[in-house]
C-alpha positions in Angstrom: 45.7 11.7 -32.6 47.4 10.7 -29.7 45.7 10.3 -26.3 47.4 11.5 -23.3 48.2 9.1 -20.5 46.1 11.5 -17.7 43.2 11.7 -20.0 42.9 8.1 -20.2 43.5 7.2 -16.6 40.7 10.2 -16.0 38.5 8.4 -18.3 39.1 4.9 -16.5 37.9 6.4 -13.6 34.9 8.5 -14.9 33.5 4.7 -16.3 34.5 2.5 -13.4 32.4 5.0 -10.9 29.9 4.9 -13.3 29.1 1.3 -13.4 29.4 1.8 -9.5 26.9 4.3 -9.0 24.5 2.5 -11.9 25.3 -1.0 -10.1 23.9 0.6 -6.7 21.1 2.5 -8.1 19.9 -0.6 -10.0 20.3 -2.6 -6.6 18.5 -0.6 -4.3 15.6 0.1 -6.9 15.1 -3.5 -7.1 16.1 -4.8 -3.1 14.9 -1.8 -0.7 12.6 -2.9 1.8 9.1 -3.1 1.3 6.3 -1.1 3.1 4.8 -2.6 5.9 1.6 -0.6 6.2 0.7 -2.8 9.3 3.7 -1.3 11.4 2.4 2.4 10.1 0.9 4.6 13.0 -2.7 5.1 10.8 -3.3 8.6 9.4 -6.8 8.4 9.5 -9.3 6.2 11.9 -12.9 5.6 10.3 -15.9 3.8 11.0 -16.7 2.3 7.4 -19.9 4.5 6.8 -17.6 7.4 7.5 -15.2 6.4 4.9 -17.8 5.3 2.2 -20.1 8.7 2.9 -16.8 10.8 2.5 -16.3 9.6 -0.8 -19.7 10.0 -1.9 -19.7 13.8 -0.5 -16.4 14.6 -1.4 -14.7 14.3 -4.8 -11.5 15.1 -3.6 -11.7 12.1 -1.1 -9.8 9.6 -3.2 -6.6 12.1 -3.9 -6.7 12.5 0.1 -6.8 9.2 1.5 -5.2 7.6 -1.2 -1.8 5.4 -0.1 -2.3 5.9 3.3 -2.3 3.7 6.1 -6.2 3.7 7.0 -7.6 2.2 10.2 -11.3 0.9 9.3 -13.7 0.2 12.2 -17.1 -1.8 11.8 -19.5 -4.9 10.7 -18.1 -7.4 8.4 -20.7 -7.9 5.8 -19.0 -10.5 3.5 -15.5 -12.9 3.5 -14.7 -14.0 -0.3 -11.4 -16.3 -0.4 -8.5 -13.7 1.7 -11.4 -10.8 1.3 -13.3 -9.3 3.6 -16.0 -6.6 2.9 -17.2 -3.8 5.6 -20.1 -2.9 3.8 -18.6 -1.1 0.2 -15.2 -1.0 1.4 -13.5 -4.6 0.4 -10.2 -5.5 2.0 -7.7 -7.5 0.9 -6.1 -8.9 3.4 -2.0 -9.8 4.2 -1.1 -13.2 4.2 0.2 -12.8 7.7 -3.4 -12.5 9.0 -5.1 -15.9 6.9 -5.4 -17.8 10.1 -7.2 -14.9 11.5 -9.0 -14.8 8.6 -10.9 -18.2 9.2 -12.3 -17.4 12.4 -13.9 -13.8 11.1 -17.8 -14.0 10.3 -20.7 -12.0 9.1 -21.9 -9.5 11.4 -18.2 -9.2 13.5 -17.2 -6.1 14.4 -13.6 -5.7 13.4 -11.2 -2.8 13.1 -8.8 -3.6 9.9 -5.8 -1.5 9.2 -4.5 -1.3 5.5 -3.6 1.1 2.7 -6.3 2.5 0.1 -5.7 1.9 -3.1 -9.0 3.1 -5.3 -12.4 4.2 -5.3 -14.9 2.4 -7.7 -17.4 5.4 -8.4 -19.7 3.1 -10.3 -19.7 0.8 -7.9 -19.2 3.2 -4.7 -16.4 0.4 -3.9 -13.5 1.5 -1.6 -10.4 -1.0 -2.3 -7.9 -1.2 0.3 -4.9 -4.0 0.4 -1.8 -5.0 2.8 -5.0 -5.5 5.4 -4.5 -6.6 8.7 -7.0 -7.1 12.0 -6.2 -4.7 14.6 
């Protein structure tokens, strides 16, 4: 069976925009820009009571607030390594804001802007990362 000359040069093409279209789908899964949740406007501003009672009230808190940009307000009750706990809601903070970090004690009143990631209901633990002071 003989294949004609069109067919082949049709099939040449078909492959070569393949592995073009693969090559750039495989480059921008891999290179796109990360998400800066610091440069986010925040969807939701909450004392840290607020944000720990909603949780405790509401069951469908975690599916609303989670991966959202959060602004926390209140009293630091705890820094742990680049940690910083407002009361059950533990922050992990961005390594942009370490210096910051240092200066920040017990009983500061802070407001800390990062994106929720879980809710410990054993522990009643909010988990939020990418933090940054506001």
């Amino acid at each position: 069976m003989k294949i004609s000359k069109t067919f082949k040069n049709i099939l040449i093409l078909g492959v070569l925009v393949g592995f073009i279209v693969g090559g750039w789908a495989v480059w921008y899964v891999f290179y796109k820009p990360h998400r800066d949740v610091s440069a986010e406007k925040p969807k939701f501003e909450l004392t840290s009571t607020a944000l720990t009672d909603s949780f405790k009230s509401d069951t469908a808190a975690l599916s609303k607030y989670v991966d959202q940009a959060i602004l926390v307000e209140g009293a630091v009750t705890g820094v742990e390594g680049n940690h910083v706990s407002l009361g059950n809601i533990i922050c992990s903070m961005d390594s942009t804001n370490l210096a910051k970090l240092s200066s920040v004690k017990t009983g500061d009143q802070v407001k800390i802007q990062g994106r929720l990631t879980s809710y410990n209901d054993l522990m009643e633990e909010v988990m939020m990362d990418n933090c940054v002071f506001k």
